[in-house]
C-alpha positions in Angstrom: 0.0 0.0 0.0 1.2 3.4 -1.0 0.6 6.8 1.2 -0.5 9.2 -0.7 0.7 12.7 0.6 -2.3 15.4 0.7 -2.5 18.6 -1.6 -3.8 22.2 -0.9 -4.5 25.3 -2.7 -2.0 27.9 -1.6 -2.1 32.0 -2.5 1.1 33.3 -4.0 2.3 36.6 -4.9 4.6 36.3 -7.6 6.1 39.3 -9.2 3.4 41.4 -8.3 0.8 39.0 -9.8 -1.8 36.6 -7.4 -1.9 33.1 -7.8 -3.0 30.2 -6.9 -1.2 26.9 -7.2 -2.5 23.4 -5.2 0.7 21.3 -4.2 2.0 19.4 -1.6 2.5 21.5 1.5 6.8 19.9 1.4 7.0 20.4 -2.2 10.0 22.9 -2.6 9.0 26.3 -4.2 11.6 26.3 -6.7 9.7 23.7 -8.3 6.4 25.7 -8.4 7.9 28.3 -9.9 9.9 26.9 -12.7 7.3 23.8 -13.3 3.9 25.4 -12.5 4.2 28.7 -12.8 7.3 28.5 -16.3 9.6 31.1 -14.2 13.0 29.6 -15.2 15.2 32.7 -13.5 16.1 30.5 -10.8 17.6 27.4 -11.5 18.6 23.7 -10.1 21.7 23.6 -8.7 22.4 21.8 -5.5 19.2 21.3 -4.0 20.8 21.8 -0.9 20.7 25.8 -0.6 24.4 25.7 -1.2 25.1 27.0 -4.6 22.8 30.1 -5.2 21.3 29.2 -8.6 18.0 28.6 -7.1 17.8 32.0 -5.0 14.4 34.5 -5.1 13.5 37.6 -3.1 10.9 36.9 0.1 9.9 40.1 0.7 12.9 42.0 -0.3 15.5 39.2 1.2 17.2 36.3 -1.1 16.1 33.4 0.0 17.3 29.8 -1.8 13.9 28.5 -2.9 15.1 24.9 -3.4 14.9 24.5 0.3 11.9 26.6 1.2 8.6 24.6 1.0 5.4 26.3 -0.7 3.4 25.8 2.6 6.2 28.8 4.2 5.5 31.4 1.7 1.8 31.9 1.4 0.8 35.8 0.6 4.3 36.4 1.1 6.3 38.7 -1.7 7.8 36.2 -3.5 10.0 38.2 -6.7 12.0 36.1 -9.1 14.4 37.6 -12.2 11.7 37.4 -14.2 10.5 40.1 -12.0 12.8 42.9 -11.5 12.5 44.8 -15.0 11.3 43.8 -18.7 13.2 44.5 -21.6 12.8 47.7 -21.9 13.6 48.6 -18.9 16.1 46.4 -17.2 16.6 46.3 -12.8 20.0 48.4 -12.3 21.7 45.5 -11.5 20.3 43.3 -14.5 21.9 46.3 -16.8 24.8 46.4 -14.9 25.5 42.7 -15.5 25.4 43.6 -19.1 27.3 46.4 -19.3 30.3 45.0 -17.4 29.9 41.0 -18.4 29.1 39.3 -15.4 28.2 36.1 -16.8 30.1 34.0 -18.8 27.8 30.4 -18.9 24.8 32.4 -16.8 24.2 29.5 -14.6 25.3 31.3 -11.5 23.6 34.5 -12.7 20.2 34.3 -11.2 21.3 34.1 -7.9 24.4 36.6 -8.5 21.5 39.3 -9.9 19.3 38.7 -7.0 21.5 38.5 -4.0 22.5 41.6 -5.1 19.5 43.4 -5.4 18.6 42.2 -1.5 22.4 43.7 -0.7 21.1 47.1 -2.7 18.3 46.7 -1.4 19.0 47.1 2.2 22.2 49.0 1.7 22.2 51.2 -1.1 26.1 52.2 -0.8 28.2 48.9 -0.3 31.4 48.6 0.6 33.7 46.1 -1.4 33.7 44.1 1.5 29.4 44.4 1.8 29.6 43.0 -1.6 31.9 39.9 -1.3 30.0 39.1 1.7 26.5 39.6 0.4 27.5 36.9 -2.9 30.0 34.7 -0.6 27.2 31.7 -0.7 26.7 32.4 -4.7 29.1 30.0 -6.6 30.6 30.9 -10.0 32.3 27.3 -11.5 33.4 29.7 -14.8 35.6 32.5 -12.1 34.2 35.1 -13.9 33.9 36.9 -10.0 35.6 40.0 -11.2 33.2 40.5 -13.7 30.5 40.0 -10.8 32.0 42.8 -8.3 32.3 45.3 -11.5 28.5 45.0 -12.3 27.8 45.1 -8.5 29.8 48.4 -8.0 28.4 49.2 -11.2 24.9 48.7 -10.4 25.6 51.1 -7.4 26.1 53.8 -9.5 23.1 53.2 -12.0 21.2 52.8 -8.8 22.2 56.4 -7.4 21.4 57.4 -11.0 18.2 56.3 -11.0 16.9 57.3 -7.7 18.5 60.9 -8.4 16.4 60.9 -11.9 13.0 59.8 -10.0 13.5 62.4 -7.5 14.2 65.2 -10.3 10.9 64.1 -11.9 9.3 64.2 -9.1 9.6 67.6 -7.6 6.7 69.7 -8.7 7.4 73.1 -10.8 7.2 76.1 -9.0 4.6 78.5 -10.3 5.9 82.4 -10.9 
């Protein structure tokens, strides 16, 4: 005789969209999002929350979603690569990845890209050291890690850039 393990409905927020997904309540959230719900930003890697590939943003924090089981994450934030920009207008840190090559196979990249964006995220002027420790648990087999600290200090400065331009937008004319 079999056991059969029990499915339920869970409520996800995923890149700013709702939706609902029934699974079981173990069943690791990397596989919901790359088999259910076709997000393939993060990626298999270790399984064991060791390598990176696999990482997402929980409310604003990268979190290694091959260990974290859908049952944890219910009407949480849940953001995935797929959900910091578009094509037309890239996350700082995705363009900064571009502009200073910080991929060579991309494998590593997902979780590169979005333990950077928590490190921005909650400190918007790192120091070299912030950064090394912030992608310390992210592992690059191709050493392209110079690359990856360029596009971090570069994303910095895109960052700054982009907050400054938002906040010149959004000071009101003065009327004569």
């Amino acid at each position: 005789m079999t056991k059969t393990s029990a499915h339920s409905l869970f409520s996800l927020k995923v890149n700013g969209r709702n939706v609902v997904v029934e699974a079981d309540p173990k069943t690791p959230l990397l596989y919901i999002l790359r088999n259910d719900l076709e997000l393939n930003g993060p990626k298999y890697g270790c399984g064991l929350g060791e390598c990176g590939a696999c990482c997402i943003l929980i409310d604003g924090r990268a979190v290694r979603s091959c260990t974290v089981p859908i049952a944890a994450v219910a009407r949480r934030a849940i953001t995935t690569l797929e959900g910091l920009g578009d094509e037309e207008h890239l996350h700082p840190v995705q363009q900064a990845f571009i502009e200073e090559s910080g991929a060579q196979c991309g494998y590593c990249l997902n979780g590169m890209i979005i333990s950077s964006v928590a490190l921005l995220g909650r400190n918007p002027d790192p120091e070299e050291a912030d950064i090394r420790e912030a992608l310390r648990h992210n592992l690059c087999r191709c050493g392209t890690h110079i690359e990856i600290l360029a596009a971090v200090r570069k994303a910095v400065l895109l960052s700054k850039a982009a907050s400054s331009a938002s906040a010149l937008c959004a000071i009101p004319e003065t009327q004569a």
